[in-house]
Structures are given as structure tokens and as C-alpha cells.
N, CA, C and O atoms as a GROMACS GRO file, in nm:
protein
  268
    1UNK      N    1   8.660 -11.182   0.112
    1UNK     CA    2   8.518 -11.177   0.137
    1UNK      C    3   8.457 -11.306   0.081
    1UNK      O    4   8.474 -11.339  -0.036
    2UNK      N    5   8.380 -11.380   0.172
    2UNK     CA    6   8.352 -11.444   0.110
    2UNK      C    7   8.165 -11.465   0.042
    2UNK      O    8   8.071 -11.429   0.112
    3UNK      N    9   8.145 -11.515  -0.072
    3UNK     CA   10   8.029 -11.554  -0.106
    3UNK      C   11   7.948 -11.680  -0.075
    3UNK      O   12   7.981 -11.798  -0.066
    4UNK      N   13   7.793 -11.598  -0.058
    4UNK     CA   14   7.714 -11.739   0.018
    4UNK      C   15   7.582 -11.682  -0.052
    4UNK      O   16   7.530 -11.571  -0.042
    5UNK      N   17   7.544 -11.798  -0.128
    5UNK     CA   18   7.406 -11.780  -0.200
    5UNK      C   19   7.259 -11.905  -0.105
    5UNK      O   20   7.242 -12.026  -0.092
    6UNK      N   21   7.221 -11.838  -0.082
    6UNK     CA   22   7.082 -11.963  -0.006
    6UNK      C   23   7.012 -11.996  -0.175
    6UNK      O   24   6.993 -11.908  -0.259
    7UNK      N   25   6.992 -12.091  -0.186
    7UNK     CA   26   6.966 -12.176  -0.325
    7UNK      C   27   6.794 -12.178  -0.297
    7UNK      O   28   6.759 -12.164  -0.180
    8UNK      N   29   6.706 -12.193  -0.386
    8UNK     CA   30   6.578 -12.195  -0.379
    8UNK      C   31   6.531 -12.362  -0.455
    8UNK      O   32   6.569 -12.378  -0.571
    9UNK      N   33   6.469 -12.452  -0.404
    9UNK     CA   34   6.472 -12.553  -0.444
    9UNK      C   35   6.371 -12.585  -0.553
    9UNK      O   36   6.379 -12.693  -0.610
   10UNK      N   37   6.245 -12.469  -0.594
   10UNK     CA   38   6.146 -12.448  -0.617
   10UNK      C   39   6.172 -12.395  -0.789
   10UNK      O   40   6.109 -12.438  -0.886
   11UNK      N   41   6.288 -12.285  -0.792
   11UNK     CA   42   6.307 -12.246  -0.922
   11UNK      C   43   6.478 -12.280  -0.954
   11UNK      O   44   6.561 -12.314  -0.870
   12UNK      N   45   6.501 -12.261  -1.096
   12UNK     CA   46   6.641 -12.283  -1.151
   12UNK      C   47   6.696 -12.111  -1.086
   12UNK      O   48   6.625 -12.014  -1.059
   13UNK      N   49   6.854 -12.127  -1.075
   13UNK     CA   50   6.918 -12.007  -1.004
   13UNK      C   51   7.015 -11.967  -1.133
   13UNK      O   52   7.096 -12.053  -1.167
   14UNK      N   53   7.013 -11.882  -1.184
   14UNK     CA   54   7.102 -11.818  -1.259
   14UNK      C   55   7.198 -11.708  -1.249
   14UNK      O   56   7.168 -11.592  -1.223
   15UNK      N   57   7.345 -11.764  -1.278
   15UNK     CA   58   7.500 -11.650  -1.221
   15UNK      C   59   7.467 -11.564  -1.344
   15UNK      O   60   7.401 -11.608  -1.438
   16UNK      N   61   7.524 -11.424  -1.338
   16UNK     CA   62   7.531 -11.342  -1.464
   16UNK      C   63   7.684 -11.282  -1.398
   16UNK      O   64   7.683 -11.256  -1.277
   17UNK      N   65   7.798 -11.262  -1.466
   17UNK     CA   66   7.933 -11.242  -1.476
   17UNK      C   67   7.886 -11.112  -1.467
   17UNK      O   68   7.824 -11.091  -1.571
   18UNK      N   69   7.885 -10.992  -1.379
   18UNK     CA   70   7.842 -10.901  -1.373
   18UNK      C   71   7.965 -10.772  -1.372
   18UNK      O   72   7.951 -10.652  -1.397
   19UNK      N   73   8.039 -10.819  -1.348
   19UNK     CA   74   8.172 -10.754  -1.278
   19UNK      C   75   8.305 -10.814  -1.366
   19UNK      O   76   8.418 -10.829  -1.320
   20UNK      N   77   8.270 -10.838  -1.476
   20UNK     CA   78   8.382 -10.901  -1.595
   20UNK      C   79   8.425 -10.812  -1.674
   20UNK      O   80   8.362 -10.799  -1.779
   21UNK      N   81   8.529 -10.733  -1.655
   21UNK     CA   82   8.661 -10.696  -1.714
   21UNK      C   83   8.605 -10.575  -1.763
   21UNK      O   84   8.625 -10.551  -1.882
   22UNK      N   85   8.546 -10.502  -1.705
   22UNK     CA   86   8.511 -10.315  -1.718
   22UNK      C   87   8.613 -10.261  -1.788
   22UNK      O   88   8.722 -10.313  -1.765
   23UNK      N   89   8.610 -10.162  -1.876
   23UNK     CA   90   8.770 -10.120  -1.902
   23UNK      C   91   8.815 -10.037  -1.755
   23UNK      O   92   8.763 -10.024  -1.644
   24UNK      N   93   8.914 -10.000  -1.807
   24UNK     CA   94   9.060 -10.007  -1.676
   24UNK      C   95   8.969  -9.880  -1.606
   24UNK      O   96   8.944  -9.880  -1.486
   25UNK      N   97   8.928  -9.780  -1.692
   25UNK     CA   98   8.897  -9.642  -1.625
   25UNK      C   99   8.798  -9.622  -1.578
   25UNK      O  100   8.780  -9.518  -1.514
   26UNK      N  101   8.674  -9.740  -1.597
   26UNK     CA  102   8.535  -9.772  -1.510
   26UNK      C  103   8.549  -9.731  -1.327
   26UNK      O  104   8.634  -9.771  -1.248
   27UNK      N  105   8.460  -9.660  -1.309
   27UNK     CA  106   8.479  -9.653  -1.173
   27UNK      C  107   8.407  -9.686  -1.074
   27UNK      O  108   8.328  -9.610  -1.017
   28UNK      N  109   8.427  -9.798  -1.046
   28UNK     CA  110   8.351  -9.852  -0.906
   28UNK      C  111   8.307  -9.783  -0.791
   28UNK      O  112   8.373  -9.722  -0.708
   29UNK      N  113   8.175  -9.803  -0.800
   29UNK     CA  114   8.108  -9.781  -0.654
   29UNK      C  115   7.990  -9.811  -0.621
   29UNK      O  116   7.907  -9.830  -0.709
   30UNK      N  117   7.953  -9.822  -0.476
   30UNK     CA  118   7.837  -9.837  -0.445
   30UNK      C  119   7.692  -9.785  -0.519
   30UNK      O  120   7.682  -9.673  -0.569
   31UNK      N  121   7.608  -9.860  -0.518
   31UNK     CA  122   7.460  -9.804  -0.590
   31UNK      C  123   7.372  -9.781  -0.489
   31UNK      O  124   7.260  -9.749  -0.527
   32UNK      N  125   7.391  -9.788  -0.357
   32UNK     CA  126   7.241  -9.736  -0.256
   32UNK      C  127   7.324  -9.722  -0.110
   32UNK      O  128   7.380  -9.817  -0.057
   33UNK      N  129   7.320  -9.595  -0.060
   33UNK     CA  130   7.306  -9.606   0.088
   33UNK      C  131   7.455  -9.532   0.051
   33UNK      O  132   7.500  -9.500  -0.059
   34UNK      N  133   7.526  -9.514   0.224
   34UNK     CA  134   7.696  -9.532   0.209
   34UNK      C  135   7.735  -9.639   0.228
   34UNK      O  136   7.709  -9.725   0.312
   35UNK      N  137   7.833  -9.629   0.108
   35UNK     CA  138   7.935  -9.753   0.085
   35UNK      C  139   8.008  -9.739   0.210
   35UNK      O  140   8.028  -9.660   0.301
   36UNK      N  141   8.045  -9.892   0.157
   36UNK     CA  142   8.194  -9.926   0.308
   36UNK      C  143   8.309  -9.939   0.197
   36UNK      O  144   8.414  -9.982   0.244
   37UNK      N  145   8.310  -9.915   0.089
   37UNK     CA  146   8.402  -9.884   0.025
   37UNK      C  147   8.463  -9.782  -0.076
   37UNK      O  148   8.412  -9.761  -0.186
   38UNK      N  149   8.571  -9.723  -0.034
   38UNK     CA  150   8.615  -9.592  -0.090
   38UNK      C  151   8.618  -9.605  -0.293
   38UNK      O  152   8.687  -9.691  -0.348
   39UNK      N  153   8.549  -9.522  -0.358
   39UNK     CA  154   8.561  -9.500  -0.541
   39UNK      C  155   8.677  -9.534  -0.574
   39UNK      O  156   8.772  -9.480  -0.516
   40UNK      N  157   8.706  -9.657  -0.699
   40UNK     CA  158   8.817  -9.660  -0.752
   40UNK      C  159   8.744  -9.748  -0.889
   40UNK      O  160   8.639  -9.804  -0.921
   41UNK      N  161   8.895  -9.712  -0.947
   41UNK     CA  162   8.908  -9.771  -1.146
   41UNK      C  163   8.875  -9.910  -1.088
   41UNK      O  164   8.874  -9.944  -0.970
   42UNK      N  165   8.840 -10.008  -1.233
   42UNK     CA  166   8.886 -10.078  -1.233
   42UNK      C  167   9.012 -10.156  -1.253
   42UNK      O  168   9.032 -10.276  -1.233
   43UNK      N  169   9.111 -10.040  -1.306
   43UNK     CA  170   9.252 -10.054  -1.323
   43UNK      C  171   9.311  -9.999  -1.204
   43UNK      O  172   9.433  -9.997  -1.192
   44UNK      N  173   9.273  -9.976  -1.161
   44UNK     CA  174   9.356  -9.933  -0.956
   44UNK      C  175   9.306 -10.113  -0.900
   44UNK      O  176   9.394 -10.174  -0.839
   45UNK      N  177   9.207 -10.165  -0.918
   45UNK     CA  178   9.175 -10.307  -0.876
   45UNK      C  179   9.249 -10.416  -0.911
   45UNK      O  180   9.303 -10.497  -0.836
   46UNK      N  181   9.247 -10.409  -1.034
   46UNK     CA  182   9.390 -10.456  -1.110
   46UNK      C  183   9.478 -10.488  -1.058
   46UNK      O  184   9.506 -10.600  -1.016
   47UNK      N  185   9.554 -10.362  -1.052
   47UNK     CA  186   9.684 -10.327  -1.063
   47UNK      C  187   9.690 -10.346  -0.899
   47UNK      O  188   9.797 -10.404  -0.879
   48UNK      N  189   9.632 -10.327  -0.790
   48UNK     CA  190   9.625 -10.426  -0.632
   48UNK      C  191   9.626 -10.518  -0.646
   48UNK      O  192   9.734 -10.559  -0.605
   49UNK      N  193   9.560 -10.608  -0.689
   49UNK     CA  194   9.543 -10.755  -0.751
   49UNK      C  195   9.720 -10.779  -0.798
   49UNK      O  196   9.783 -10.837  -0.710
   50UNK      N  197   9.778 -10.752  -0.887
   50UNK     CA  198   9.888 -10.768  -0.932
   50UNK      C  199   9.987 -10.766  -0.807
   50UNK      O  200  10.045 -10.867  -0.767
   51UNK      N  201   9.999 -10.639  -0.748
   51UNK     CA  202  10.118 -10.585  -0.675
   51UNK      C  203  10.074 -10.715  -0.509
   51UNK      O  204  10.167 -10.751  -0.437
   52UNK      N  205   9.937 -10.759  -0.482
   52UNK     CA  206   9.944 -10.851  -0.375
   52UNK      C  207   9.972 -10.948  -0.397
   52UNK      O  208  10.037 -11.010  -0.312
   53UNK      N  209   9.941 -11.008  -0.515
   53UNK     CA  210  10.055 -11.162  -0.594
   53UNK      C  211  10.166 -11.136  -0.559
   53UNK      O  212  10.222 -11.205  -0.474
   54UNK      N  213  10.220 -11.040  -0.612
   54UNK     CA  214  10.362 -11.046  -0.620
   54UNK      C  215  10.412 -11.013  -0.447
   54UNK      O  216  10.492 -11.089  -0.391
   55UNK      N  217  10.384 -10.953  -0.413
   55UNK     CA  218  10.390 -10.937  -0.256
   55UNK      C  219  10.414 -11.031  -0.126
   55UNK      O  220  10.492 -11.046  -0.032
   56UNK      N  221  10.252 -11.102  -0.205
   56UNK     CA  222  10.239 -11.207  -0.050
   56UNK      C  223  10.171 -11.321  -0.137
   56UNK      O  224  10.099 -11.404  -0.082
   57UNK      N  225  10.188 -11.322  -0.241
   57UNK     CA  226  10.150 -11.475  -0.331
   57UNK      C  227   9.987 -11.502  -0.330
   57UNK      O  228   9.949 -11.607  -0.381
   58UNK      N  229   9.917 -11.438  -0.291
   58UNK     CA  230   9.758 -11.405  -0.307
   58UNK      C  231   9.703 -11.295  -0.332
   58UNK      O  232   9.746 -11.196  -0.272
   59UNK      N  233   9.597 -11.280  -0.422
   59UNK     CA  234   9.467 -11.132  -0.385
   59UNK      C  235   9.503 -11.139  -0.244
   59UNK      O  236   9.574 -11.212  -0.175
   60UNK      N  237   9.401 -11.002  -0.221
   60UNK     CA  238   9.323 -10.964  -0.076
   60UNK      C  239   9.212 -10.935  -0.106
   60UNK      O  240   9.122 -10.963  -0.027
   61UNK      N  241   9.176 -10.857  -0.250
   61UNK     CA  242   9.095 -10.803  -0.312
   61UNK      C  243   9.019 -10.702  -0.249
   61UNK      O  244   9.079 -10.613  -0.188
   62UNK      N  245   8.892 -10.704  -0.255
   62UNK     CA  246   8.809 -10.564  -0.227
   62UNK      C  247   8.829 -10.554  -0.077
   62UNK      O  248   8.811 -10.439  -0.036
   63UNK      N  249   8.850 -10.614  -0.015
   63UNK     CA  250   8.915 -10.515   0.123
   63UNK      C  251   9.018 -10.418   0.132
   63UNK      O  252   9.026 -10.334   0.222
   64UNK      N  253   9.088 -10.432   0.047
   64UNK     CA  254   9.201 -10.349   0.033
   64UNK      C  255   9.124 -10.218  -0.007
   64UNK      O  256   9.202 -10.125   0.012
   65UNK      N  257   8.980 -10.162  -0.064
   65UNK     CA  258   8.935 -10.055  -0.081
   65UNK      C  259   8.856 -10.021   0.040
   65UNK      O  260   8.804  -9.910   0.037
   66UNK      N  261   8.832 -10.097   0.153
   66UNK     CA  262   8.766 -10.045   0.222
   66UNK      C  263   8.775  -9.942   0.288
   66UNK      O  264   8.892  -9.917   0.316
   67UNK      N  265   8.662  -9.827   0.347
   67UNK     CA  266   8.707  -9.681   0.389
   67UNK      C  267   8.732  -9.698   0.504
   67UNK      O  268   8.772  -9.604   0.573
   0.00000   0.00000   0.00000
């Protein structure tokens, strides 16, 4: 997936690490509407992350949860 921010030329833009290292049993999900992606740990994210390195030599990342 990729990320695309439209920049405002008018004010300073500030990142906040929002999504940095939850413990393992945090459980992800959508906050409004239905998600397009099915509830999981952050250690099920992980541990996909790991097993697609080793697999096919890259993430896939959050597509791999999609419903």
C-alpha cells in the first residue's frame, strides 16, 4: 500500500509514529465505518512480516489482512 501525503505550503506538517511497536497482543482494527480489514494482534502482523521475508524476500504487509 502505498502512502501519499498532499503537503500544505502555508503551515509546518508534522509525522507522529503512531503505529510503533504495540505489544504483540494489541489488536488492530478499524475506528469508523466497515473495515476492509479483518481484527488481528499485533504479533499475528509480525509474525506475517517474518514468515513473507523468509518466503519471498519482502513484506506484503497489511494486505495480507484484508477481508
Amino acid at each position: 500500500m502505498e502512502h501519499k501525503v498532499v503537503a500544505n505550503n502555508k503551515m509546518e506538517r508534522y509525522s507522529i509514529a503512531y503505529f510503533l511497536c504495540p505489544s504483540y497482543s494489541t489488536v488492530i482494527n478499524g475506528c469508523k465505518g466497515p473495515s476492509v480489514y479483518r481484527k488481528f494482534t499485533f504479533g499475528e502482523y509480525r509474525h506475517q512480516i517474518q514468515e513473507d521475508v523468509k518466503k519471498i524476500g519482502h513484506k506484503i504487509g497489511l494486505s495480507r489482512f484484508l477481508l
